[in-house]
Structure formats: structure tokens, C-alpha cells
C-alpha positions in Angstrom: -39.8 -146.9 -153.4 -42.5 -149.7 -152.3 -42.0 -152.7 -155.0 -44.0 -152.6 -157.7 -45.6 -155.6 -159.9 -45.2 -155.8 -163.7 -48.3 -156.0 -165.6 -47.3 -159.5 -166.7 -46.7 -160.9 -163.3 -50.3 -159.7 -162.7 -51.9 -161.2 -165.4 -50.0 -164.4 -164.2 -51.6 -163.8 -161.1 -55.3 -163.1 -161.8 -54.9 -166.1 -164.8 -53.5 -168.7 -162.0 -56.7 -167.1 -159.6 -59.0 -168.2 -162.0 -57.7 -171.9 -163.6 -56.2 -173.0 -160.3 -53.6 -174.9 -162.0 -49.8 -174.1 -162.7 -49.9 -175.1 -166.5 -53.3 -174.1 -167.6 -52.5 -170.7 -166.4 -49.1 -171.0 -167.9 -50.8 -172.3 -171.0 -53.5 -169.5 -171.7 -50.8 -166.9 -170.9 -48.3 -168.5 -173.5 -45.4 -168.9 -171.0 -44.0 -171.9 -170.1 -44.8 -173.3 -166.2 -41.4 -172.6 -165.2 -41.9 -169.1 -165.9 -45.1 -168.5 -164.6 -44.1 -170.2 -161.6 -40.8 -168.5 -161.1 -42.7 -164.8 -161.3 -45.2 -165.5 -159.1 -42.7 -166.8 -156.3 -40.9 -163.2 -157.1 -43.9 -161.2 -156.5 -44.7 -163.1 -153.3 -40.7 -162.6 -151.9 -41.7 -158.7 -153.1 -44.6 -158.4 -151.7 -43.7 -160.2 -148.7 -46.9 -162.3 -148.5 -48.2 -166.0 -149.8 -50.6 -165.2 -152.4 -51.0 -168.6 -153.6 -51.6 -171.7 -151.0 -49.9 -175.1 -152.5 -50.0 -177.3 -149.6 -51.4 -180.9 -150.3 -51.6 -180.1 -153.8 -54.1 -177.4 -153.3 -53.8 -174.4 -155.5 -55.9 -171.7 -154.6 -55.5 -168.6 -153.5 -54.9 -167.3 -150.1 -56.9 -164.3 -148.0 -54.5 -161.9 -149.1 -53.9 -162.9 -152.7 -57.7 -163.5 -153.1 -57.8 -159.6 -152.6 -54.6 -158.9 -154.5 -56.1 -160.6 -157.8 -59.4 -158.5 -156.8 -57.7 -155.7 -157.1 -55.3 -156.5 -160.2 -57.6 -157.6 -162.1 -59.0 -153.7 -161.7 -55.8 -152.7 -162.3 -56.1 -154.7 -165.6 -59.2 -153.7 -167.0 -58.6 -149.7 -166.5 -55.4 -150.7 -169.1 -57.7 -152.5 -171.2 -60.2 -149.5 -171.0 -57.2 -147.2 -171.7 -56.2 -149.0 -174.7 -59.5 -149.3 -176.1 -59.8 -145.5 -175.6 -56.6 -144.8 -177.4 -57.9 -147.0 -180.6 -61.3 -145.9 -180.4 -63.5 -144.3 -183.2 -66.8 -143.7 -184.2 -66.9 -147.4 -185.9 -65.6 -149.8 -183.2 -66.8 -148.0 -179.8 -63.2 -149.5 -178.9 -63.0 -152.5 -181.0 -64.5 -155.2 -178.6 -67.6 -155.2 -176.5 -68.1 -158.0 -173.9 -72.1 -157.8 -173.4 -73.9 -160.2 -170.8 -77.5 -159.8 -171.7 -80.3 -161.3 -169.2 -82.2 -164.5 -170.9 -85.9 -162.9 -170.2 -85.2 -159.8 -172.4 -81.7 -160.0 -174.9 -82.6 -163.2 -177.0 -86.0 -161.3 -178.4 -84.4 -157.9 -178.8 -81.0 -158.7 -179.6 -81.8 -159.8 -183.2 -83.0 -156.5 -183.9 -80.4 -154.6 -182.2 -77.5 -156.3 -183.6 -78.6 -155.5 -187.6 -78.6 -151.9 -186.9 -75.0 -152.4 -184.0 -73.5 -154.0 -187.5 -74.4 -151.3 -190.3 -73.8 -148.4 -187.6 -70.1 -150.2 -186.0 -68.9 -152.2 -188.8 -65.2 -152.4 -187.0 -67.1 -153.5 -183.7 -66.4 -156.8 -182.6 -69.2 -158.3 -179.7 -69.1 -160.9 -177.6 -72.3 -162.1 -176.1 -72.7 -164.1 -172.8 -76.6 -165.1 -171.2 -76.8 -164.9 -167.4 -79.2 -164.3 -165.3 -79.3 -160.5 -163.7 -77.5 -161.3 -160.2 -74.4 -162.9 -161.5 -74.6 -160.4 -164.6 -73.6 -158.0 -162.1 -71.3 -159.5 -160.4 -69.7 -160.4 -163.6 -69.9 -156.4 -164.8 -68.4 -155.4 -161.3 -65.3 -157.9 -161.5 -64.5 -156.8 -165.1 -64.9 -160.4 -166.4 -67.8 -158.6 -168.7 -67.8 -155.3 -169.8 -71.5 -154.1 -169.9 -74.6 -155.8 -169.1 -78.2 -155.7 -170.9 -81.5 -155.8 -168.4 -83.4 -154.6 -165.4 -81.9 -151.8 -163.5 -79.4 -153.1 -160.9 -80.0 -152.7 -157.1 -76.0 -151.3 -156.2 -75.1 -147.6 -157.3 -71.8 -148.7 -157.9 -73.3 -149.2 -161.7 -74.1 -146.2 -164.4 -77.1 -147.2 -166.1 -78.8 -146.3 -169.4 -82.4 -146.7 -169.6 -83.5 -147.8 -173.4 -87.0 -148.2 -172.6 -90.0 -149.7 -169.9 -91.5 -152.9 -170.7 -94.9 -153.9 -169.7 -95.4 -157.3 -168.1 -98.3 -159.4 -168.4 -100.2 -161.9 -166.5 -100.4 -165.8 -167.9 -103.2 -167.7 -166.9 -104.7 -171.2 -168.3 -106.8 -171.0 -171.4 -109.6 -172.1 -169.5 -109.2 -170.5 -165.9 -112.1 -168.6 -164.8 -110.0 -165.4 -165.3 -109.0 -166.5 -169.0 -112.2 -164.7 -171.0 -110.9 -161.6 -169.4 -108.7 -158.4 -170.8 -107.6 -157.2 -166.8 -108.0 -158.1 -163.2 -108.0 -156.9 -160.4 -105.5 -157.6 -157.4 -108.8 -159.0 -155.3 -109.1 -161.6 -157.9 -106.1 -163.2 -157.7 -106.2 -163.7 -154.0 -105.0 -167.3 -153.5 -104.3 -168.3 -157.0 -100.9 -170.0 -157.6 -97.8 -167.8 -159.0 -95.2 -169.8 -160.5 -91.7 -167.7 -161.1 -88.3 -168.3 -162.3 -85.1 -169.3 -159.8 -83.1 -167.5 -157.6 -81.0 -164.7 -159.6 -83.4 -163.5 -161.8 -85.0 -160.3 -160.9 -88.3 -161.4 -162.4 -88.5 -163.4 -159.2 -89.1 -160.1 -157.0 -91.4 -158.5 -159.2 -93.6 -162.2 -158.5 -92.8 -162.1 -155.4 -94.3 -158.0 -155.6 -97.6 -159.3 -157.2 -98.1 -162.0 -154.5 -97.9 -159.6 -151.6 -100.5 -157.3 -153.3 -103.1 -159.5 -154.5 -102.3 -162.2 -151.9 -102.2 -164.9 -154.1 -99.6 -167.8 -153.4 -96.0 -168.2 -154.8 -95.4 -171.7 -155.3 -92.3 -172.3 -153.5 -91.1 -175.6 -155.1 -91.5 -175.2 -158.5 -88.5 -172.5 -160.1 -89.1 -172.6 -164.0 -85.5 -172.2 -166.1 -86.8 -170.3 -168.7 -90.1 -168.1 -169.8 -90.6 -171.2 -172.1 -91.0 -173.8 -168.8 -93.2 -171.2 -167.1 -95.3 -170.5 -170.0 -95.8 -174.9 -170.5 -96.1 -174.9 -167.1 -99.6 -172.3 -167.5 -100.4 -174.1 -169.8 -101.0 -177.1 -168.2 -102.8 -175.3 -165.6 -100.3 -175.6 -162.9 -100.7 -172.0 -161.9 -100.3 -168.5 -163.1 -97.0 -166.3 -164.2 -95.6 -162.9 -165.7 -94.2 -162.8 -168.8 -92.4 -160.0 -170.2 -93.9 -158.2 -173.3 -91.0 -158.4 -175.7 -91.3 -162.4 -175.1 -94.7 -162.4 -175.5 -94.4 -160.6 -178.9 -91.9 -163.2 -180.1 -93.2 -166.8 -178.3 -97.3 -166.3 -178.3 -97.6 -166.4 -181.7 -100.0 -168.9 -182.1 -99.9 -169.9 -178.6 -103.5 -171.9 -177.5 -103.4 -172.6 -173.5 -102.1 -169.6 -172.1 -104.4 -166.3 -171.7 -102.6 -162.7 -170.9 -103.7 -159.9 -169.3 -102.9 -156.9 -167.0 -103.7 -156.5 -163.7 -104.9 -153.3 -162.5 -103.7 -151.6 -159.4 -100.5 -152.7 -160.3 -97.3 -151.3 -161.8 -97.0 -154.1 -164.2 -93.9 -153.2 -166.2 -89.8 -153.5 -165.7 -87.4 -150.7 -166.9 -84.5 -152.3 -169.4 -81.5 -150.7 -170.5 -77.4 -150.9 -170.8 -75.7 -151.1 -167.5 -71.4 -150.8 -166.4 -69.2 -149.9 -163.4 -69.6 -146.8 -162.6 -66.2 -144.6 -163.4 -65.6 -146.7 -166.5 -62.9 -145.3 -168.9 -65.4 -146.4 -171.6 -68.7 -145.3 -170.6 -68.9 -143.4 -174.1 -68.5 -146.5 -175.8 -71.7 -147.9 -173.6 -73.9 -144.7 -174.1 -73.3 -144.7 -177.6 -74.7 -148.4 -177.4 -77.0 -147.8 -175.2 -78.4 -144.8 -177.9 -78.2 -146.8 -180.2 -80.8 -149.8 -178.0 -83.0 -147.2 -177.6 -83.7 -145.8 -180.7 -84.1 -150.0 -181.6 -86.7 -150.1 -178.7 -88.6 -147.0 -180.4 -89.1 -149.1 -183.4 -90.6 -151.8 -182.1 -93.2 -150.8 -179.8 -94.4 -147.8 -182.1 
């Protein structure tokens, strides 16, 4: 029979993948070095492959153990999955939720979700990370997250759960010759200047979208950080952007210098919802949730 791994020797392996160093990997596993050392030597004589390359003090790992800590850290989170399955019940949805949430959308809705997530899963323990949507799915896909929060991926190697659409507005300066209106039309923005988050942030394409409809220009180098840059960024009449709705309801309170309006002629909205690898063990845990977002959503754009 082909050698098999121990589950410990893997979680040596994936741990050592991701600190790159002997003792912190020993350390966070609560072995000593020698031990952690000593197994992952065995599993490379077993395996009969270098997994790990040491020469001039480099520690990294190699092709081939770059794809075994791939696929072992799979192997990993299907136990995980299992064993949250075996515990779970109707209050924990498993007992711990890792949840990546998108920085455009889960700091306005998550403090009305996570009331209702309390009262409903008292057990439920959730641990919340902010990335933008690109890495968010990368993150979901390697296991290093369990569920993401935002726009619909682009890879079908996700199951997602819509929990409603949000309409996105158009920001222009207080005193623009646009800003007295309620719409415009893509004509009128031939030209003008579109200012749009960085790289990674799906909001990007949907500027990008609006530029190649209306023809107006996306201003290459300026990338705002955050809504909050673009929006001080309109309002210093630097050039127009989109802003989500759910932001709007919670930042424009009050807000002077910066107009909004829709733009007709143009589907100006982004659907939002719970997203997870596709096959997961726990995708009733993430529906659940994801019922639960929804009927949050229906609350607060009655």
C-alpha cells in the first residue's frame, strides 16, 4: 500500500508552507523544532521527493511541495468541514464561521446583520476579515477563509447565494453642471473624468463598464483606497465616481460637495450575496447564513 501521511505531518507541512521558518511553524503547532523537523524529513524519505528547499538558508517550498501543501491543505479543510458537520446544530451553523466580507459593501451591512446572526446563532462564533473581492476569492478557494460576502465571483468553481441587488449611483461635484440634476444620460458624460478604486476590487470593472458606454475618461493614475478617498476626491472636484447605495445610506448623511444620481441607459446596480467553494461539506451552514442576509437586506431597503 502507497505511503500514506498523518494528518499531523500535514498540518506540519502546510504550517512550515506558510511561516517559512522551522520554529515558528514548530511554535504555532505546539511541537518542539526537533519534531517538526524530524516528520517532515520522514514524509519527504516517504514520499520520495524534497518538499521543502533549505539551501543557503532559504526555506521555502519546492515545485512539488508547493502543490502537496495545495492539496493538503484541502485535505485539511474537508476534516475541518467534517468535524464541524458532526457538532453542528441549528445554533452554531458548525461553531465557527471564517467570513471575508468586501470593504465597499460588509462595513455598512454588517452591523445590521450581525444583531439578528447573534439572537438567531447564539453558539456561533465569527471571525471577520476585510479584503478586497479578487483576493477574497482566492482566499475562499485555498480554504484560508471559509465564506466570502460581495459581488458575484467570475470562477464557477464557487456556489453563490444571492441576498439582494444594490443600486449604484453616480457622484459628481456639488457644483458640476450635472449637479442640479436627478439622472443623466450616457451622452452627457462623454469626456468627463471617472475616478475608481485599485486593482482587485470589482467596482473597478463596473467604472471601467460606465466609461466605455458614455465614453467619458477613467483617470488612470489616480486609484482611491476606499469609497471615503473617492467620495473626498468628488468632492474637490477632481472628477466623478460610483458609489454603492448601502454606502451612500450610511456616509451621505449630511454630506455638502458631492451630488448623486443615476444614469439612464445603464444597468447601474451590483448583485451582493454569500459566496464558498463549490462541493463544500458545509454549504448548509452558508445558506442558512446567507437566509438569514437576505431577509436583513429586505429590512433595510423596504
Amino acid at each position: 500500500m502507497p505511503y500514506r501521511p498523518t494528518i499531523r505531518q500535514l498540518e506540519y507541512l502546510v504550517t512550515l508552507g506558510e511561516t517559512g521558518h522551522f520554529g515558528e511553524a514548530a511554535k504555532r503547532c505546539h511541537v518542539s523544532q526537533p519534531t517538526l523537523s524530524v516528520q517532515i524529513a520522514l514524509l519527504e524519505q516517504r514520499l520520495g521527493c524534497a518538499l521543502i528547499d533549505r539551501t543557503r538558508g532559504l526555506i521555502a517550498p519546492t515545485p512539488a511541495g508547493a502543490d502537496i501543501i495545495a492539496s493538503a491543505r484541502t485535505v485539511l479543510n474537508t476534516l475541518d468541514g467534517m468535524v464541524a458537520m458532526a457538532s453542528a446544530n441549528r445554533d452554531s451553523l458548525g461553531g465557527l464561521i471564517r467570513l471575508g466580507a468586501v470593504p465597499t459593501f460588509g462595513p455598512y451591512f454588517l452591523p445590521h446583520l450581525l444583531p439578528r446572526l447573534r439572537q438567531e446563532y447564539p453558539q456561533l462564533k465569527l471571525h471577520i476579515r476585510e479584503e478586497r473581492p479578487l483576493l477574497l476569492e482566492e482566499q475562499v478557494l485555498n480554504g484560508s477563509i471559509d465564506c466570502g460576502l460581495g459581488p458575484v465571483p467570475d470562477e464557477d468553481m464557487f456556489e453563490f447565494a444571492e441576498i439582494f441587488e444594490e443600486r449604484i449611483f453616480l457622484g459628481v461635484p456639488r457644483g458640476h453642471r450635472l449637479g442640479g440634476r436627478e439622472t443623466v444620460d450616457l451622452a452627457s458624460l462623454a469626456h468627463e473624468p471617472l475616478l475608481t478604486l485599485g486593482r482587485g476590487h470589482r467596482l473597478l470593472d463596473t467604472v471601467r463598464d460606465l466609461a466605455r458606454a458614455s465614453g467619458a475618461h477613467l483617470v488612470e493614475d489616480y486609484e482611491g483606497t476606499s469609497l471615503d478617498a473617492l467620495r473626498q476626491m468628488v468632492s474637490i472636484d477632481m472628477g466623478l465616481s460610483l458609489f454603492p447605495e448601502l454606502y451612500v445610506r450610511s456616509e451621505f448623511q449630511g454630506e455638502q460637495n458631492v451630488h448623486l444620481l443615476s444614469v439612464d441607459g445603464w444597468p447601474g446596480s451590483r448583485t451582493i450575496g454569500f459566496f464558498w467553494r463549490r462541493g463544500s461539506v458545509r454549504s448548509e451552514h452558508y445558506r442558512r447564513l446567507a437566509a438569514l442576509g437576505e431577509a436583513t437586506a429586505e429590512g433595510l431597503f423596504e
